[in-house]
C-alpha positions in Angstrom: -16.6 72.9 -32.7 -12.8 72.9 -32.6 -12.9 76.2 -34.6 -15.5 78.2 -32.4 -13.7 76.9 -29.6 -10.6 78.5 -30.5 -12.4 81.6 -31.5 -13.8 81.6 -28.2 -10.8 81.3 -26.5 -9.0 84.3 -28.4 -11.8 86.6 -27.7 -11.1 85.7 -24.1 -8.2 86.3 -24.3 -8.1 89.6 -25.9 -10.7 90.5 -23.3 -8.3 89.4 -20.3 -6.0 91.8 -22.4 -8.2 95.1 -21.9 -9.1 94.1 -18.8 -5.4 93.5 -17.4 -4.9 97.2 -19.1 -7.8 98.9 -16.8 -6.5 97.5 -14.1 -3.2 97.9 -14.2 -2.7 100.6 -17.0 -0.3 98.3 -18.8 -1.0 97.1 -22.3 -0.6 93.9 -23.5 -2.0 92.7 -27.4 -3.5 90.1 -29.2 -1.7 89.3 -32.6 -2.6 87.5 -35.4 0.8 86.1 -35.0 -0.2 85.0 -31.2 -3.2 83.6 -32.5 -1.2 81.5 -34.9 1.2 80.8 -31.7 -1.7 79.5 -30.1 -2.7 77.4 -32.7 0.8 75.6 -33.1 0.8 74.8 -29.2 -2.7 73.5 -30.1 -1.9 71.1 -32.6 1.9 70.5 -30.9 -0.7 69.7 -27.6 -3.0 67.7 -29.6 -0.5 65.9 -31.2 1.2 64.9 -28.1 -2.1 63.6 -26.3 -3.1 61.9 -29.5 -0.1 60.1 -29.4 -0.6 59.3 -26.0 -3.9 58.1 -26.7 -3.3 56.3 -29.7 -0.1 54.8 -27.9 -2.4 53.9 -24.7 -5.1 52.4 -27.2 -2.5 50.2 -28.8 -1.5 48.7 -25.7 -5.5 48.3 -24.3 -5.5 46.2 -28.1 -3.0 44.5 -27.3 -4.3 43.5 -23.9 -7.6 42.9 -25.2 -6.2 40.4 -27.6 -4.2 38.9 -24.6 -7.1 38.3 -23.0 -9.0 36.7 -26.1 -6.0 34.8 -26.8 -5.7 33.5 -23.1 -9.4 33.0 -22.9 -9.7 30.5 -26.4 -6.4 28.7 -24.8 -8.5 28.9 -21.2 -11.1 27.1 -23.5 -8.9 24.8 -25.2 -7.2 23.3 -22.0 -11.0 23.4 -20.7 -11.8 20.4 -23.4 -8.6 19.1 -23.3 -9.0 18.7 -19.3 -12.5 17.2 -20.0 -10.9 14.3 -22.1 -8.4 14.5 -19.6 -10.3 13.6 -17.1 -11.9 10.9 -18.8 -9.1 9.4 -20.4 -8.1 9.9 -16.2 -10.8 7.6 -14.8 -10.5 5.1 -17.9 -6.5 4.6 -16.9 -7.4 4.7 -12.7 -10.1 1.9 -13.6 -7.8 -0.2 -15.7 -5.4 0.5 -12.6 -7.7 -0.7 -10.4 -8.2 -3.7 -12.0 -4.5 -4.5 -12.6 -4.3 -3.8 -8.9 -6.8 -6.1 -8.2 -5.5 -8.7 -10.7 -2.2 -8.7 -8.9 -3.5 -8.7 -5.7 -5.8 -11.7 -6.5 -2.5 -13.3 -8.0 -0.7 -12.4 -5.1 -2.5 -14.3 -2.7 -3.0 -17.4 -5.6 0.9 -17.2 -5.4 0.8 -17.3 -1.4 -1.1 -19.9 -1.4 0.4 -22.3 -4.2 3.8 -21.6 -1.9 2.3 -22.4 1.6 1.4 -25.4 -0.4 4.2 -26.2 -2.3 6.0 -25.9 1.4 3.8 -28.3 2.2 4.4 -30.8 -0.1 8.4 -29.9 0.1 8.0 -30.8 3.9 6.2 -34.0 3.6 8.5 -34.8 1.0 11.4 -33.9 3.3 9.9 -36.3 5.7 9.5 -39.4 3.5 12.8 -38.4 2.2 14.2 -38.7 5.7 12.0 -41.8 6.3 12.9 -43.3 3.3 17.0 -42.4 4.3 16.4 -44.3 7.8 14.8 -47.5 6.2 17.2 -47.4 3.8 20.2 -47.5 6.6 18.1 -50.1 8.3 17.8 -52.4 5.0 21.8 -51.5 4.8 22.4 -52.2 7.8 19.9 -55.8 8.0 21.4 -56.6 4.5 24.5 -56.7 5.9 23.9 -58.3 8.6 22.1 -61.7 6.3 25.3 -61.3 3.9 27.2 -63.9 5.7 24.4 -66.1 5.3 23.8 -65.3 1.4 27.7 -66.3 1.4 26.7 -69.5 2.7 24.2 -70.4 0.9 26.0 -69.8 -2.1 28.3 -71.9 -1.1 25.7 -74.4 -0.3 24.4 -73.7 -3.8 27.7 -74.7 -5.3 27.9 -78.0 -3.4 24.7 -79.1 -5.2 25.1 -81.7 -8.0 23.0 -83.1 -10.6 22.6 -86.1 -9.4 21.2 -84.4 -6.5 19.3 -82.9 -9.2 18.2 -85.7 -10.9 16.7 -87.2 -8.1 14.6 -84.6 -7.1 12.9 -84.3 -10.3 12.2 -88.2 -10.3 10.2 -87.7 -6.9 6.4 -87.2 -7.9 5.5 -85.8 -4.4 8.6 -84.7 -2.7 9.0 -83.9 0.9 7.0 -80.4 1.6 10.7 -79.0 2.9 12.1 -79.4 -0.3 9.0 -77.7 -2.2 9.5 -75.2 -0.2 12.7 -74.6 -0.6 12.2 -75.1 -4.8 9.2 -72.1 -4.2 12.2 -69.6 -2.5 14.1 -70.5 -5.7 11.7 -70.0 -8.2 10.6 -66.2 -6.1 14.6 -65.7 -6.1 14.8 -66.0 -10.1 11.6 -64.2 -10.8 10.1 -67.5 -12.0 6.1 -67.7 -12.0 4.7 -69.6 -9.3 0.7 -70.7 -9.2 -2.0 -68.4 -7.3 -2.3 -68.2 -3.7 -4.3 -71.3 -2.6 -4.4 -72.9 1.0 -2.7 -76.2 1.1 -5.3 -78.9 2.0 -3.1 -81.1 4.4 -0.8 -78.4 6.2 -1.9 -74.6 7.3 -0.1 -72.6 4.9 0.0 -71.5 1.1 0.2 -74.4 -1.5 3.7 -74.8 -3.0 4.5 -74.4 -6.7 6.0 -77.6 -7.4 4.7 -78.0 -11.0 6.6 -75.0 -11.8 9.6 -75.9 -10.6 9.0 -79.4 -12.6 8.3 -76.6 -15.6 11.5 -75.3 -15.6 13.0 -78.8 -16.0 14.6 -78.0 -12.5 18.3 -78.7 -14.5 21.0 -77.4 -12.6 21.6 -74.4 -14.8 18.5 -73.1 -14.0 18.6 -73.2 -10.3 22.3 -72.0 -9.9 21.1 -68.9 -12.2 23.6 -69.9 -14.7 
Protein backbone atom coordinates (compact mmCIF):
# COMPACT_ATOMS: atom_id res chain seq x y z
CA UNK A 1 0.00 0.00 0.00
CA UNK A 2 2.80 2.30 0.96
CA UNK A 3 4.42 1.70 -2.53
CA UNK A 4 1.24 2.35 -4.81
CA UNK A 5 0.67 5.18 -2.60
CA UNK A 6 3.71 6.79 -3.50
CA UNK A 7 3.37 5.84 -7.02
CA UNK A 8 0.22 7.51 -6.95
CA UNK A 9 1.32 10.45 -5.64
CA UNK A 10 4.23 11.03 -8.22
CA UNK A 11 1.95 10.51 -11.01
CA UNK A 12 0.05 13.38 -9.49
CA UNK A 13 2.46 15.12 -9.28
CA UNK A 14 3.87 14.90 -12.72
CA UNK A 15 0.36 15.55 -13.79
CA UNK A 16 0.10 18.97 -11.67
CA UNK A 17 3.43 19.46 -13.64
CA UNK A 18 1.87 19.39 -17.35
CA UNK A 19 -0.94 20.96 -16.17
CA UNK A 20 0.88 23.98 -14.42
CA UNK A 21 2.78 24.14 -18.03
CA UNK A 22 -0.72 24.51 -20.08
CA UNK A 23 -1.65 27.00 -17.98
CA UNK A 24 0.96 28.96 -17.53
CA UNK A 25 3.47 27.97 -20.39
CA UNK A 26 6.16 27.40 -17.84
CA UNK A 27 7.72 24.04 -17.41
CA UNK A 28 8.50 22.47 -14.36
CA UNK A 29 9.83 18.35 -14.20
CA UNK A 30 9.53 15.36 -12.38
CA UNK A 31 13.03 13.68 -11.69
CA UNK A 32 13.94 10.46 -10.62
CA UNK A 33 16.09 12.51 -8.32
CA UNK A 34 12.72 14.35 -6.95
CA UNK A 35 11.15 11.25 -6.66
CA UNK A 36 13.98 10.04 -4.48
CA UNK A 37 13.68 13.63 -2.64
CA UNK A 38 10.32 12.75 -1.97
CA UNK A 39 10.98 9.56 -0.60
CA UNK A 40 13.65 10.88 2.00
CA UNK A 41 11.13 13.54 3.35
CA UNK A 42 8.84 10.43 3.51
CA UNK A 43 10.83 8.30 5.65
CA UNK A 44 12.50 11.75 7.44
CA UNK A 45 8.37 12.38 8.03
CA UNK A 46 7.74 8.98 8.98
CA UNK A 47 10.44 8.74 11.12
CA UNK A 48 9.57 11.80 13.05
CA UNK A 49 5.76 10.84 13.68
CA UNK A 50 6.92 7.30 14.45
CA UNK A 51 8.89 8.71 17.09
CA UNK A 52 6.27 10.70 18.18
CA UNK A 53 4.05 7.88 18.32
CA UNK A 54 6.29 5.46 19.73
CA UNK A 55 7.34 8.33 22.34
CA UNK A 56 3.41 9.02 23.05
CA UNK A 57 2.85 5.08 23.37
CA UNK A 58 5.58 4.86 25.91
CA UNK A 59 4.12 7.38 28.03
CA UNK A 60 0.27 5.89 27.58
CA UNK A 61 2.46 2.43 28.99
CA UNK A 62 3.61 4.11 31.41
CA UNK A 63 0.31 5.52 32.50
CA UNK A 64 -1.41 2.43 32.04
CA UNK A 65 0.90 0.74 34.44
CA UNK A 66 0.30 3.79 36.79
CA UNK A 67 -3.00 3.08 36.82
CA UNK A 68 -2.56 -0.82 37.48
CA UNK A 69 -0.11 -0.13 39.94
CA UNK A 70 -2.44 2.46 41.81
CA UNK A 71 -5.37 0.20 41.30
CA UNK A 72 -3.58 -3.20 43.09
CA UNK A 73 -2.32 -0.61 45.92
CA UNK A 74 -6.26 0.89 45.67
CA UNK A 75 -6.97 -2.90 46.41
CA UNK A 76 -4.40 -3.54 48.86
CA UNK A 77 -5.35 -0.48 51.25
CA UNK A 78 -9.06 -1.75 50.35
CA UNK A 79 -8.22 -5.20 52.55
CA UNK A 80 -6.04 -3.48 54.72
CA UNK A 81 -8.95 -0.88 55.59
CA UNK A 82 -11.33 -3.93 55.98
CA UNK A 83 -9.07 -5.40 58.87
CA UNK A 84 -8.79 -1.99 59.72
CA UNK A 85 -11.93 -1.52 60.41
CA UNK A 86 -12.29 -4.49 62.30
CA UNK A 87 -9.35 -4.43 64.20
CA UNK A 88 -11.25 -0.50 64.65
CA UNK A 89 -14.53 -1.76 66.33
CA UNK A 90 -12.51 -4.58 68.29
CA UNK A 91 -10.22 -1.62 70.02
CA UNK A 92 -13.64 1.03 70.26
CA UNK A 93 -15.34 -2.08 72.10
CA UNK A 94 -12.51 -2.85 74.37
CA UNK A 95 -12.60 1.12 74.82
CA UNK A 96 -15.85 1.00 75.71
CA UNK A 97 -15.60 -1.32 78.20
CA UNK A 98 -12.48 0.20 79.81
CA UNK A 99 -14.61 3.25 79.78
CA UNK A 100 -17.29 1.64 81.43
CA UNK A 101 -14.96 -0.18 83.88
CA UNK A 102 -13.60 3.10 85.02
CA UNK A 103 -16.69 4.76 85.11
CA UNK A 104 -18.24 1.94 87.26
CA UNK A 105 -14.90 2.30 89.49
CA UNK A 106 -15.38 5.80 89.47
CA UNK A 107 -18.43 5.99 91.19
CA UNK A 108 -17.33 2.70 93.62
CA UNK A 109 -14.50 5.23 94.47
CA UNK A 110 -17.21 8.13 95.09
CA UNK A 111 -18.93 6.21 97.05
CA UNK A 112 -16.20 4.36 99.33
CA UNK A 113 -15.04 8.31 99.96
CA UNK A 114 -18.57 9.78 100.86
CA UNK A 115 -18.25 6.87 103.16
CA UNK A 116 -14.96 6.91 104.36
CA UNK A 117 -16.04 10.87 105.16
CA UNK A 118 -18.48 9.49 106.93
CA UNK A 119 -16.78 7.41 109.12
CA UNK A 120 -13.84 10.17 109.36
CA UNK A 121 -16.65 12.52 110.68
CA UNK A 122 -18.21 10.34 113.24
CA UNK A 123 -14.88 9.49 114.21
CA UNK A 124 -14.05 13.20 114.46
CA UNK A 125 -16.99 13.44 116.71
CA UNK A 126 -16.27 10.69 119.23
CA UNK A 127 -12.79 11.96 118.96
CA UNK A 128 -14.07 15.33 120.09
CA UNK A 129 -16.42 13.59 122.62
CA UNK A 130 -13.97 11.41 123.83
CA UNK A 131 -11.45 14.91 124.22
CA UNK A 132 -14.39 16.62 126.37
CA UNK A 133 -14.86 13.56 128.78
CA UNK A 134 -11.51 13.24 128.99
CA UNK A 135 -11.07 17.07 130.25
CA UNK A 136 -14.02 16.43 132.38
CA UNK A 137 -12.36 13.06 134.02
CA UNK A 138 -9.15 15.54 134.16
CA UNK A 139 -10.74 17.92 135.52
CA UNK A 140 -13.10 15.56 138.32
CA UNK A 141 -9.77 13.62 138.94
CA UNK A 142 -8.40 16.51 140.10
CA UNK A 143 -10.79 17.70 141.79
CA UNK A 144 -10.97 13.97 144.20
CA UNK A 145 -7.02 14.25 144.32
CA UNK A 146 -7.07 15.93 147.56
CA UNK A 147 -9.10 13.33 148.92
CA UNK A 148 -6.99 10.31 147.41
CA UNK A 149 -4.12 12.37 149.35
CA UNK A 150 -6.06 11.78 152.33
CA UNK A 151 -6.94 8.70 152.23
CA UNK A 152 -3.52 7.71 151.73
CA UNK A 153 -2.72 9.22 154.47
CA UNK A 154 -5.47 7.52 156.32
CA UNK A 155 -4.09 4.40 154.82
CA UNK A 156 -0.75 4.94 156.40
CA UNK A 157 -2.22 5.54 159.89
CA UNK A 158 -3.54 1.92 159.79
CA UNK A 159 -1.74 -0.60 161.97
CA UNK A 160 -1.79 -4.30 162.35
CA UNK A 161 -3.22 -4.41 165.33
CA UNK A 162 -5.99 -2.64 163.67
CA UNK A 163 -5.49 -5.32 161.32
CA UNK A 164 -5.52 -8.12 163.47
CA UNK A 165 -8.60 -7.29 164.95
CA UNK A 166 -10.61 -7.11 162.01
CA UNK A 167 -9.75 -10.39 160.84
CA UNK A 168 -10.69 -11.99 164.38
CA UNK A 169 -14.32 -10.43 163.81
CA UNK A 170 -16.51 -13.34 162.17
CA UNK A 171 -19.30 -10.88 161.12
CA UNK A 172 -17.94 -7.44 161.19
CA UNK A 173 -19.88 -4.21 161.05
CA UNK A 174 -21.45 -3.88 157.29
CA UNK A 175 -19.35 -0.35 157.09
CA UNK A 176 -16.24 -2.00 157.40
CA UNK A 177 -17.22 -4.83 154.68
CA UNK A 178 -17.87 -2.31 152.74
CA UNK A 179 -15.08 -0.48 152.98
CA UNK A 180 -12.76 -4.08 152.71
CA UNK A 181 -15.12 -4.53 149.13
CA UNK A 182 -13.66 -0.78 147.79
CA UNK A 183 -10.22 -2.32 148.68
CA UNK A 184 -10.42 -5.49 147.23
CA UNK A 185 -12.13 -3.46 143.56
CA UNK A 186 -9.11 -0.94 144.22
CA UNK A 187 -6.40 -3.85 143.94
CA UNK A 188 -8.16 -5.78 141.28
CA UNK A 189 -8.89 -8.59 143.78
CA UNK A 190 -11.93 -10.99 142.92
CA UNK A 191 -14.92 -10.41 144.79
CA UNK A 192 -18.14 -13.02 144.80
CA UNK A 193 -21.17 -12.58 142.13
CA UNK A 194 -23.75 -9.98 142.38
CA UNK A 195 -26.25 -11.26 145.00
CA UNK A 196 -28.84 -9.00 146.98
CA UNK A 197 -28.01 -8.89 150.62
CA UNK A 198 -30.82 -10.54 152.59
CA UNK A 199 -30.99 -8.11 155.70
CA UNK A 200 -30.05 -4.61 154.01
CA UNK A 201 -31.27 -3.36 150.23
CA UNK A 202 -28.08 -3.48 148.46
CA UNK A 203 -25.42 -5.96 146.89
CA UNK A 204 -23.96 -8.58 149.27
CA UNK A 205 -20.39 -7.78 150.42
CA UNK A 206 -17.32 -9.93 149.71
CA UNK A 207 -16.09 -10.51 153.01
CA UNK A 208 -14.74 -14.08 152.50
CA UNK A 209 -12.50 -12.66 150.02
CA UNK A 210 -11.12 -10.21 151.89
CA UNK A 211 -10.62 -13.09 154.72
CA UNK A 212 -8.88 -14.94 151.47
CA UNK A 213 -6.37 -12.63 151.14
CA UNK A 214 -5.41 -13.02 154.78
CA UNK A 215 -6.31 -9.25 154.98
CA UNK A 216 -2.33 -8.72 156.30
CA UNK A 217 -1.35 -5.30 156.06
CA UNK A 218 0.81 -5.75 153.01
CA UNK A 219 -1.90 -6.69 151.14
CA UNK A 220 -4.23 -3.82 151.82
CA UNK A 221 -1.52 -0.93 151.66
CA UNK A 222 -0.58 -2.54 148.07
CA UNK A 223 2.78 -3.20 149.35
Amino acid sequence: QVVFAMGYIHDGVAEACTNYFERFRRSTHVTPKSYLSFIGNYKEIYSEKSNQINELANRMNTGLDKLNEASESVATLSQELVTKEKELEISSAKAEKVLADVTVQAESAEVAKKEVQKIKDKAQAIFDSISVDKALAEEKLEAARPALEEAEKALQTIKPADIATVRKLQKPPHLIMRIMDCVLLLFRRSIESVEMDPDRPCVKPSWSHSLKVGLSLDVVMGR
